[in-house]
C-alpha positions in Angstrom: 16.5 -25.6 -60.0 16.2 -22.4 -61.8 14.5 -22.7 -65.4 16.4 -21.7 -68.3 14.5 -18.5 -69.0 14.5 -17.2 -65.4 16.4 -13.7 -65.0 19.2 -14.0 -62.4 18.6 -11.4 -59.2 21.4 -9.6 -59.2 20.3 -8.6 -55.5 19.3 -11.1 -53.2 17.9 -10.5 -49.5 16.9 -12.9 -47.4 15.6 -12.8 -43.8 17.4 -9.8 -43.0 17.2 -8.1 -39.6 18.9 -5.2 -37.6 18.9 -4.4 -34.0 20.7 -1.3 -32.1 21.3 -1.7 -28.4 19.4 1.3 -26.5 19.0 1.7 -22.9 20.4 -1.7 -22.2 18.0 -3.5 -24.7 17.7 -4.6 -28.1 15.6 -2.3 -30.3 14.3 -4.1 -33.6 15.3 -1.8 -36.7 14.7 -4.2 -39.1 12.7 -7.6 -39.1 12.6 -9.9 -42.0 13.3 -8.1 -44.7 13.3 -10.5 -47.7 13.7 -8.4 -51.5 15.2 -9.9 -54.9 16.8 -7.3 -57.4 17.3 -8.0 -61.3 19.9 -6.0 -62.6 19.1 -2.8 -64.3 16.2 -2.6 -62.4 15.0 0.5 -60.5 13.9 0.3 -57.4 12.7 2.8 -54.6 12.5 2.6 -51.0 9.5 4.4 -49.4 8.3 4.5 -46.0 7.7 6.8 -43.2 10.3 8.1 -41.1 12.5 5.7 -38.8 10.9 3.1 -40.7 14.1 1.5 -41.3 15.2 2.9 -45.5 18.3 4.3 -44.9 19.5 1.3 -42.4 19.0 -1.2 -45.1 20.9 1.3 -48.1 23.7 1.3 -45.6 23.5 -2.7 -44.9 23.6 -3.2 -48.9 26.3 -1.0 -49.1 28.2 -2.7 -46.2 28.6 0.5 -44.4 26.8 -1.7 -41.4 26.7 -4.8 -40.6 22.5 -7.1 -40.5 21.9 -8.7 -36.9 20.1 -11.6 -39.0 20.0 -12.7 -42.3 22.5 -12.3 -45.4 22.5 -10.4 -48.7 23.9 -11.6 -51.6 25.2 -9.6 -54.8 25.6 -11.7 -58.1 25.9 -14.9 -55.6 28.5 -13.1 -53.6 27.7 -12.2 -49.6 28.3 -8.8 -48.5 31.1 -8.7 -45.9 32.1 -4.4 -45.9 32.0 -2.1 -49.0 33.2 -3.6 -52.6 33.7 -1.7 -55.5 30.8 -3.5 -57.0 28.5 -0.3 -54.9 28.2 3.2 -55.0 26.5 5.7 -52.5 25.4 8.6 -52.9 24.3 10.3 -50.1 22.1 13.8 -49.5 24.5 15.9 -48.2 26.7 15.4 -51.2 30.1 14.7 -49.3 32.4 16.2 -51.7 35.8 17.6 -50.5 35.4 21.2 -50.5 39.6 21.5 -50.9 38.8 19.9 -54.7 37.8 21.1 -57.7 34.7 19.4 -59.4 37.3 17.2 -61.7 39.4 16.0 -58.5 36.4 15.2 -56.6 34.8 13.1 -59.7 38.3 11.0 -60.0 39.0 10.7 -56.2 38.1 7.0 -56.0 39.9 6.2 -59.6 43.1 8.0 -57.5 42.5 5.9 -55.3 42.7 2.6 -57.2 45.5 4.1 -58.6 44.2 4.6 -62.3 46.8 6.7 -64.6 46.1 10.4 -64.5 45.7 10.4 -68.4 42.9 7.2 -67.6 41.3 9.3 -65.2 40.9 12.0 -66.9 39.1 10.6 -69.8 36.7 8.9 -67.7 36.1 12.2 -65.5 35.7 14.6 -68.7 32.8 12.0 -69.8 31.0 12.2 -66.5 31.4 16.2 -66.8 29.5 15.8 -70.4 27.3 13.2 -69.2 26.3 15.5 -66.0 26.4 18.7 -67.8 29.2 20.2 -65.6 32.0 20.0 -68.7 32.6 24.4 -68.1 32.9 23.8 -64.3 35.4 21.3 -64.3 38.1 23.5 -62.3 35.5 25.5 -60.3 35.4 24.3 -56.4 32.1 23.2 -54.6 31.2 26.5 -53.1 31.0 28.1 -56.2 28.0 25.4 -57.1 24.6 25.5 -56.8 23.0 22.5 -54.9 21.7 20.7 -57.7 24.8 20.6 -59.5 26.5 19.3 -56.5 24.2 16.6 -56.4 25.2 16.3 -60.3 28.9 15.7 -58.7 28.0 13.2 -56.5 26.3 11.2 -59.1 29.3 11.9 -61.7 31.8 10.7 -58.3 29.5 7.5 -58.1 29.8 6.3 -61.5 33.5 7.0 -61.8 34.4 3.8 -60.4 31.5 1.7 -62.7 29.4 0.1 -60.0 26.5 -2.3 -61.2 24.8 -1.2 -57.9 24.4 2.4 -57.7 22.7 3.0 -53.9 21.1 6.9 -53.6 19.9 7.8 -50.2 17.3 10.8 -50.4 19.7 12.4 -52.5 17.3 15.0 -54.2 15.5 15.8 -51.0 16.9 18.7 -49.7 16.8 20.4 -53.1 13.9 22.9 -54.3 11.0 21.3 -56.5 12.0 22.7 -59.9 16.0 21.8 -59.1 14.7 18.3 -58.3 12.4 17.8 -60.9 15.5 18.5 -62.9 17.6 16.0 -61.4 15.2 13.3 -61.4 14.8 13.4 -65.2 18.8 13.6 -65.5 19.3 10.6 -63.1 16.4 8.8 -65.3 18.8 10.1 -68.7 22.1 8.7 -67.1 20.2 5.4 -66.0 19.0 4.4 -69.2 22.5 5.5 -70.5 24.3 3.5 -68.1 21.5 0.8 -67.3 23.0 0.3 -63.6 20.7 -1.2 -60.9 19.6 1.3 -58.4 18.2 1.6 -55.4 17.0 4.8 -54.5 15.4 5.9 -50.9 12.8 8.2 -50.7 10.1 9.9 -48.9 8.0 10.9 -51.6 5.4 8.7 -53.1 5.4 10.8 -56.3 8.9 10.8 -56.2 8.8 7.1 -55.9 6.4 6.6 -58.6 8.2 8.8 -61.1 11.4 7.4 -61.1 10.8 3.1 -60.1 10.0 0.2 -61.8 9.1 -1.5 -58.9 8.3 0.1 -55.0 9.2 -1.4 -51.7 6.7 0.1 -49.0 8.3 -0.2 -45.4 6.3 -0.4 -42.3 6.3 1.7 -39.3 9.2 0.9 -37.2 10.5 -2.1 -37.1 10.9 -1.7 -40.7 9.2 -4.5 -42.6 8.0 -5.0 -46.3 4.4 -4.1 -46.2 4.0 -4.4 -50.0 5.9 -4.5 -53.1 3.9 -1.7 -55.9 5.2 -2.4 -60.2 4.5 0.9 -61.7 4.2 -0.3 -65.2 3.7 3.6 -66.9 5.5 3.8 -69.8 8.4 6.2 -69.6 8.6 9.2 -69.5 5.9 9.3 -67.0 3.0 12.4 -67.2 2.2 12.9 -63.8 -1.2 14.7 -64.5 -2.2 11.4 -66.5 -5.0 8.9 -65.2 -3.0 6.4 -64.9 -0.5 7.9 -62.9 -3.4 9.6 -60.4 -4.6 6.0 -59.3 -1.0 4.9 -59.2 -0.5 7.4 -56.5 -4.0 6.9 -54.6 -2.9 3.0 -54.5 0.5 3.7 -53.3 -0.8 6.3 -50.7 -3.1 4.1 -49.9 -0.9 1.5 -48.7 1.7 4.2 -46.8 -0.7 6.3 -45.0 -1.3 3.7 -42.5 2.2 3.1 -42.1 2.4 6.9 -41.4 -0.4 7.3 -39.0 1.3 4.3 -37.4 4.7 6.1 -36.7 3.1 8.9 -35.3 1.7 7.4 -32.9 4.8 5.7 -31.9 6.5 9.1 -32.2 3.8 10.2 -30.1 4.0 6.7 -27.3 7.9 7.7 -27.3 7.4 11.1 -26.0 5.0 10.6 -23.1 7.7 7.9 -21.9 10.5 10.7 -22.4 8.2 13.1 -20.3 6.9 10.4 -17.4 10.8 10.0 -17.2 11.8 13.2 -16.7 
């Protein structure tokens, strides 16, 4: 029985798995991936590549279904998307045919909001976002971070508790996403929605999270859960935040040497079956 001071997770995993059939065999993606979530709490997702980051985003966010295993938001299982979730994704996904405005309100269209409703949430998010003079401009007339600043605006139109952000600073230059990150850190407090954020950057990871999951090599498994306990906002150049990153690269580089050699096992097969 849970005691009476006990925090409710908001999100709970538990023995999750995910296999893809390749080559006329199942291929492990995911093995036993158990994670519980308070709400408000920010989490990152780091890990080499294939490791597996992006698969579990997309099984929280019901965009695919788990092999094994079952996740559980507020008590409730996943079964598809829900409008408890938000994604936003790297490559931004607007619709270039809309203006920054429309783009921000398509999903309040879409659950058929009033127009006047819709537009006093969306002219918020503009403030919130800093985008308020480029409400009527379309996406090619925006840079890449403020895209990004879109997407972000887009996701929090519909109020989510759970807002789910896969890489979406990484194809940005340094100074564009050091930018971001401090906004998303802003609108976060602001908003105090639970995120989880995928990443391949361990200073990325440590800037932004209260807590770090570190995946394995593929199959992806928890290798170790990191608490990054720096006050915020976090000085990078400090002490404390140097051995936070020699501990958390510590605990990844393995992980990393680990992949390439897989990378490495899967391209002499390729070759010897050429």
């Amino acid at each position: 029985m849970r005691s009476s001071n006990e925090t409710p997770k908001m999100v709970i995993i538990e023995a999750l798995g995910k296999k893809y059939r390749s080559q006329g065999a199942d291929m492990p993606a995911l093995i036993d991936i158990n994670l519980e979530i308070e709400g408000g709490e920010f989490i990152c997702l780091l890990g080499p590549s294939g490791c597996g980051k992006s698969t579990l985003l997309k099984i929280i966010a019901g965009l695919i279904p788990a092999s094994s295993g079952r996740i559980t938001i507020d008590g409730k299982p996943i079964n598809g998307p829900g409008p408890e979730r938000a994604v936003v994704f790297q490559d931004y996904a607007l619709f270039p045919w809309m203006t920054v405005r429309d783009n921000i309100e398509f999903g309040l269209e879409a659950r058929k909001l009033a127009r006047s409703a819709r537009k006093e949430i969306s002219t918020k998010l503009l403030r919130t976002v800093g985008l308020s003079d480029f409400a009527d401009r379309f996406p090619h007339h925006l840079s890449g971070g403020m895209k990004q600043r879109v997407s972000i605006a887009r996701a929090l139109a519909v109020n989510p508790s759970l807002l789910l952000m896969d890489e979406p600073f990484g194809a940005l230059d340094a100074q564009t996403r050091q930018t971001l990150q401090d906004e998303l850190l802003r609108i976060w407090r602001e908003y105090r929605k639970t995120v989880i954020f995928v990443t391949h950057s361990i200073e990325e990871a440590i800037y932004l999270s209260d807590r770090i999951v570190v995946m394995t090599a593929r199959p992806g498994r928890i290798k170790e859960i990191v608490t990054v306990q720096e006050a915020r906002p976090r000085d990078m150049t400090g002490n404390g935040m140097n051995l936070r990153q020699r501990e958390v690269r510590a605990v990844l580089n393995e992980e990393i040497k680990r992949a390439a050699a897989l990378e490495q096992e899967d391209m002499m097969a390729g070759a010897s079956h050429g």
